[in-house]
C-alpha positions as CSV (number, residue, x, y, z in Angstrom):
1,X,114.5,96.1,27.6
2,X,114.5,93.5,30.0
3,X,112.7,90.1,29.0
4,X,109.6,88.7,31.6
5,X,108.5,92.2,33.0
6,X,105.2,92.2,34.8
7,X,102.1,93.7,33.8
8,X,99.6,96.1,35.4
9,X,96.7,94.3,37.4
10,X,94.3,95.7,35.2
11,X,95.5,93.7,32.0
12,X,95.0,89.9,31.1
13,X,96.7,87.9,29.1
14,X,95.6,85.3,25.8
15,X,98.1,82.5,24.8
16,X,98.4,82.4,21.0
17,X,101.6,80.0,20.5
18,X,104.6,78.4,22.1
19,X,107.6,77.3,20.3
20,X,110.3,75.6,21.4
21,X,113.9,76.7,22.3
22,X,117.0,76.0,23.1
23,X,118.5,75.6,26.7
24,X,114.6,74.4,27.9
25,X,112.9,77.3,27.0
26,X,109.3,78.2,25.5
27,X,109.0,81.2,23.2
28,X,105.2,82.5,24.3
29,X,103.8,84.0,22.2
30,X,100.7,85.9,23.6
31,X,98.4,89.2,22.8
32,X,97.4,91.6,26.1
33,X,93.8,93.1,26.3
34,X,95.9,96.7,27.2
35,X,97.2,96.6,23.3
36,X,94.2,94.5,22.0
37,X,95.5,91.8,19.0
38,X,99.7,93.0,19.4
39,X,101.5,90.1,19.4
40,X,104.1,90.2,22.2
41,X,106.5,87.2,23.1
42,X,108.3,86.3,26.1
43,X,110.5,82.7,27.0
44,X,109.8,80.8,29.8
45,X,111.7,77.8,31.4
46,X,109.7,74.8,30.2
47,X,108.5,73.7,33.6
48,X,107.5,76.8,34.0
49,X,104.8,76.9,31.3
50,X,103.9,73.1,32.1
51,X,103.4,74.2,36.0
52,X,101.8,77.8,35.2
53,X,99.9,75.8,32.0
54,X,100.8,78.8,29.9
55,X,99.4,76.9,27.2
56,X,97.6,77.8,23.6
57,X,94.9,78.9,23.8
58,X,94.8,79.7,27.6
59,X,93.5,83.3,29.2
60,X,95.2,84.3,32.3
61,X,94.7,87.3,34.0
62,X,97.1,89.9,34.7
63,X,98.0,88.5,38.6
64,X,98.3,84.8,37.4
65,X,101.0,85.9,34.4
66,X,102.8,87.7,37.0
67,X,103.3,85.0,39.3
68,X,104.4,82.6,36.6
69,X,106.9,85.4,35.7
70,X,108.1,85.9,39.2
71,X,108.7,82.2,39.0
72,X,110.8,82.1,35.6
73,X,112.7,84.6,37.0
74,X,114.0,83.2,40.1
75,X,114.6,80.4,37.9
76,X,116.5,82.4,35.3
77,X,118.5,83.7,38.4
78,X,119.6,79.9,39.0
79,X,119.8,79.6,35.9
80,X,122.2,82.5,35.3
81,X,124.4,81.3,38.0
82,X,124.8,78.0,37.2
83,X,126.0,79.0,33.6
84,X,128.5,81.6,35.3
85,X,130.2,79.0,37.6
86,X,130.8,76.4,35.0
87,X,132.7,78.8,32.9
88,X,135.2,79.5,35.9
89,X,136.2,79.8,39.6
90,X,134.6,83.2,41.1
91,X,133.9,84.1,44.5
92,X,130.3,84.6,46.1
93,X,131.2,88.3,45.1
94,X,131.9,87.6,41.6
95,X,128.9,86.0,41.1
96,X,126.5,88.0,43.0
97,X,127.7,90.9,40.7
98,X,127.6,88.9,37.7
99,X,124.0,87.5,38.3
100,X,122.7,91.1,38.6
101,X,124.8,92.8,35.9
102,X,122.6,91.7,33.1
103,X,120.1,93.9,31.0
104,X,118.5,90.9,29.7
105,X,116.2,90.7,33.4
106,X,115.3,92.5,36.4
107,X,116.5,90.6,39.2
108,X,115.3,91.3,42.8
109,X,117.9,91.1,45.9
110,X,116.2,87.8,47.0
111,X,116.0,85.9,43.6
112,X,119.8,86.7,43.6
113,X,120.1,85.4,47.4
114,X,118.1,82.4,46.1
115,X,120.6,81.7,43.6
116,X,123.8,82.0,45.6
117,X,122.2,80.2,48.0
118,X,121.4,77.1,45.5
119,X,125.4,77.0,44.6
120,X,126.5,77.4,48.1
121,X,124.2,74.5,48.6
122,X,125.8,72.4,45.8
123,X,129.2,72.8,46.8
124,X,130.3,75.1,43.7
125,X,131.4,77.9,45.6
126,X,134.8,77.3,47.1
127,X,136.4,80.1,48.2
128,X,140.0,78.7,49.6
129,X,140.3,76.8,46.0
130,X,139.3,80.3,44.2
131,X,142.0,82.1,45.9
132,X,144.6,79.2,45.2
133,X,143.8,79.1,41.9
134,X,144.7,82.8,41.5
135,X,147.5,82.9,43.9
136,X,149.3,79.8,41.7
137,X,148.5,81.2,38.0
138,X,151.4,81.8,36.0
139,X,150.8,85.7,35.7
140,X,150.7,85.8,39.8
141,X,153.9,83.9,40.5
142,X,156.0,86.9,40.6
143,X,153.7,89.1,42.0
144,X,154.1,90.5,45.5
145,X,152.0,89.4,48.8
146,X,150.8,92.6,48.8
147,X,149.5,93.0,45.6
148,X,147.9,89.7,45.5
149,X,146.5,90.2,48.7
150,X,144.9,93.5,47.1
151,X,143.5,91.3,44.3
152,X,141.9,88.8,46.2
153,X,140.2,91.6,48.3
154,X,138.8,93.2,45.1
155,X,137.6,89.7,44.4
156,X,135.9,89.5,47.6
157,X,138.0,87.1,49.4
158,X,138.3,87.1,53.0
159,X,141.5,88.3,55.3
160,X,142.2,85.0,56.6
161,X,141.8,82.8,53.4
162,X,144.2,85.2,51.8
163,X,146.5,84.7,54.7
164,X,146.2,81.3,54.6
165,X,146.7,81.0,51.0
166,X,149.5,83.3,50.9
167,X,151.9,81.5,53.4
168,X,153.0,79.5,50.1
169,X,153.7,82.2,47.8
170,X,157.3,82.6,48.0
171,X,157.1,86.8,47.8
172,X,161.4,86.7,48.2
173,X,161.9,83.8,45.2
174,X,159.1,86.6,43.3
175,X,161.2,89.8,44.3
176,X,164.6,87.9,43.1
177,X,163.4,87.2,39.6
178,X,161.6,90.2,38.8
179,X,165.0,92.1,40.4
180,X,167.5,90.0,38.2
181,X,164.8,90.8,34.8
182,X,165.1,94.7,36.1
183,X,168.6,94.6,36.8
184,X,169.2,93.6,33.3
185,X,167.9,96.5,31.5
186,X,168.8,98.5,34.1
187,X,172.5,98.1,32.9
188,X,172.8,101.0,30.7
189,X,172.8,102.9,33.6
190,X,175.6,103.9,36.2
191,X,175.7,101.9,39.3
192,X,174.0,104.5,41.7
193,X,171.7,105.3,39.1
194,X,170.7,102.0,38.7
195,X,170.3,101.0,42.2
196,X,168.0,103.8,43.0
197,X,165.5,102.6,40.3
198,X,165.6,98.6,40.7
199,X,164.7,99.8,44.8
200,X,161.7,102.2,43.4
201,X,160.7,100.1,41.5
202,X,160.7,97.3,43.4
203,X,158.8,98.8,46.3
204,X,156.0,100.2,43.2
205,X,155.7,96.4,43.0
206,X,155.0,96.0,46.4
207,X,157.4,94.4,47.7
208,X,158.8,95.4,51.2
209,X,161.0,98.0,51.3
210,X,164.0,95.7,53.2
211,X,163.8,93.3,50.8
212,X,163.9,95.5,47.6
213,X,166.8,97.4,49.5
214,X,168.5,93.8,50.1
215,X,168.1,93.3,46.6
216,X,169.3,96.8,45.0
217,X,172.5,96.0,46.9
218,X,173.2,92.7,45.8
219,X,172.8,93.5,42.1
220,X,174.4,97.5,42.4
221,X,176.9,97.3,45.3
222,X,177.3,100.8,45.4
223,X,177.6,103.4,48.2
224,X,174.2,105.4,47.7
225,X,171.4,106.8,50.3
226,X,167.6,105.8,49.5
């Protein structure tokens, strides 16, 4: 169940304890006239309690708890993405699907916004270094165009950033090595044979269908129709 859900208008709210957390947060602990003396417990960003004064001892009624919880929870949202960017490179995609894929809260199209927005702001979101970074790793460098152009699509980057970034990747230096590994074990074969698949196999890579041909040729010099 999510954590800092609102309550209906008709209830009100008694403080009974806070403890302290880790990463700046409050555990509340708190009793609701709907359920009489139940304890419940939700945790709040510490300014958050000190601007809502969700202190001991304090009654708050059911509108004034939800507002503080709207509050945490466009803070949370920050929160959330903050952590998500320091742990890597994503795009504004990435972290818009990340923010909201969480069952720990409920959060609302505009907190997300809110939080993009804030990163944007800070600089953190850089989407011609993202798609660098993933076009240089060492599992992309024999790759084809195509299929890393596929990849940074599904990662939400944009058609000319992955054209810009791709006029570096050397897609022939990528179809020549993975061709010479294929080649190899492609020995056991007879020579038309083996031409056939190193060009199918090629083009399943997505490389274009010239060069794979080019490159079935040079390795099987045989007289065989594609």
């Amino acid at each position: 169940m999510p954590t800092l859900e609102q309550l209906p208008l008709t209830d009100s709210i008694a403080v009974k304890a806070l403890k302290g957390r880790a990463q700046e947060r409050v555990k509340v602990d708190y009793t609701r006239e709907a359920t009489e003396s139940e304890i419940h417990s939700d945790f709040f960003p510490i300014d958050i309690v000190v601007q809502y004064g969700l202190f001991k001892g304090t009654r708050h009624t059911a509108s004034q708890w939800n507002t503080a919880i709207t509050a945490a929870l466009y803070q949370e949202s920050v929160n959330r993405a903050y952590r998500l960017i320091s742990q890597k490179q994503r795009t504004e995609q990435e972290l818009r699907f990340l923010i909201k894929n969480t069952k720990k809260y409920n959060f609302t199209d505009h907190m997300i916004n809110t939080a993009i927005a804030r990163i944007i702001a800070l600089g953190y979101l850089d989407e011609a270094s993202t798609a660098k970074t993933h076009v240089t790793r060492a599992n992309s460098r024999l790759k084809s165009s195509r299929k890393l152009k596929y990849e940074l699509h599904m990662r939400g980057v944009s058609k000319n950033t992955s054209d810009e970034i791709l006029r570096s990747h050397s897609e022939t230096n990528a179809a020549a090595e993975v061709a010479e590994k294929k080649a190899a074990r492609l020995k056991k074969h007879d020579a038309p044979t083996a031409k056939i698949r190193l060009y199918r196999y090629l083009v399943q890579q997505g490389f274009p269908y010239s060069l794979s041909r080019q490159l079935a040729d040079h390795h099987f010099s045989t007289s065989v129709s594609y």
